[in-house]
N, C-alpha and C positions, 0 to 999 in steps of 0.2 A: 409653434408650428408643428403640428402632428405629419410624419416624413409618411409615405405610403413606402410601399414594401415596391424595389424596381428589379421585376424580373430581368429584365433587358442585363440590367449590369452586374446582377447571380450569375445569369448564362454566360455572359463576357469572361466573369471569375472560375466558372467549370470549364470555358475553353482552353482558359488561357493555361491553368497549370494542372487541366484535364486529371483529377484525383481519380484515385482506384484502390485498390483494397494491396496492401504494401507487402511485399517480396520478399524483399531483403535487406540490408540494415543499413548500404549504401541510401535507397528508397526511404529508409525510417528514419538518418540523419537528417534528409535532404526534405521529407515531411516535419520534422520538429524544427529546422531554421524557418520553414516560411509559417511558421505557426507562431514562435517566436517571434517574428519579423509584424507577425498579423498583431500578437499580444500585446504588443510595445507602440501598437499605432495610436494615436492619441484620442482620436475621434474617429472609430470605427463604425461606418454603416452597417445596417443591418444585414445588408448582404452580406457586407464582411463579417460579420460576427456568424452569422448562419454559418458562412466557409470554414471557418474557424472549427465551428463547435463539430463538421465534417470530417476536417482534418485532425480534430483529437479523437475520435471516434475511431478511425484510422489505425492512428498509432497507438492505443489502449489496445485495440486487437491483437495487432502485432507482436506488442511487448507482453500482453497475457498467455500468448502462443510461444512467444519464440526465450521471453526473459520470466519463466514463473519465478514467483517468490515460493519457497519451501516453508510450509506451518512447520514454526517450531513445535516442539515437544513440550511436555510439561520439564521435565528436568533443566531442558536451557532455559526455557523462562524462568525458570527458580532462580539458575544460575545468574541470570541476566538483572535480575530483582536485586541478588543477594550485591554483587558488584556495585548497578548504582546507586545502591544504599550503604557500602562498605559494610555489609555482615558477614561474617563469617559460619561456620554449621553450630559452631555455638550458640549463636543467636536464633536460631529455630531448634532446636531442643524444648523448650518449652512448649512452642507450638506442634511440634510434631512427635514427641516423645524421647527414645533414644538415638544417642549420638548414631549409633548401629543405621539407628530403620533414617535415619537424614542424610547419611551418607548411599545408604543406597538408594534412595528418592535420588539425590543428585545426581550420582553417577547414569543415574538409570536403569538401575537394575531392577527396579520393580516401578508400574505405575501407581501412581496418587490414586487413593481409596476417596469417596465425594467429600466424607467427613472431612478429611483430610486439605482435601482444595480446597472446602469453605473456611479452613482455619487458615489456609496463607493466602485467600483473597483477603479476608477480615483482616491478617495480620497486616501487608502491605496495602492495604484498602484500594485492593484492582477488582476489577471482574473477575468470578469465578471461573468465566471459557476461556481466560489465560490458562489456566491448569487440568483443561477438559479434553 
């Protein structure tokens, strides 16, 4: 049975918990439990799922306004490479030359030259806009 699309019971779903573009983080917990609470239903209509995909919409605003994620730098993703693969700057020495120019790659004292990013994307086989 093909269900048709029931406006009647969207509208009932926008009265009842009346969404709007979120404030404050009280509004953004109190949006992500009934979004959860939507997630976890077993057999959600389409209306519910529409609400749904309203109320993520919501709170992606919110949290891209009020919680950014900071781009890391190239040097912490090295760092972060080297970690969970337990290397040490000995192990890029090969790939990057001297201990000297690895260690200031790391620290950050100077930026990765492109040469340079395409030899530790190939090395650790990432993408090279990790290091860009």
């Amino acid at each position: 049975m093909i269900r048709t699309f029931d406006a009647k019971y969207y509208t009932d779903l926008l009265v009842r918990y009346q969404p709007k573009p979120i404030a404050t983080g009280a509004e953004n917990e109190a949006a992500i439990a009934l979004a959860c609470e939507l997630e976890h239903c077993p057999m959600r209509s389409q209306e519910e799922e529409l609400f749904l995909e309203l109320l993520i919409t919501l709170i992606e605003k919110f949290e891209a306004e009020n919680y950014p994620i900071p781009k890391g730098d190239s040097a912490s993703m090295l760092r972060h490479l080297m970690d969970a693969r337990d290397l040490d700057k000995s192990d890029l020495i090969p790939v990057l030359g001297t201990e000297t120019e690895v260690d200031k790659i790391i620290v950050g004292e100077r930026d990765l030259e492109i040469d340079e990013a395409r030899k530790l994307a190939d090395f650790f086989r990432v993408d090279i806009s990790l290091f860009l």
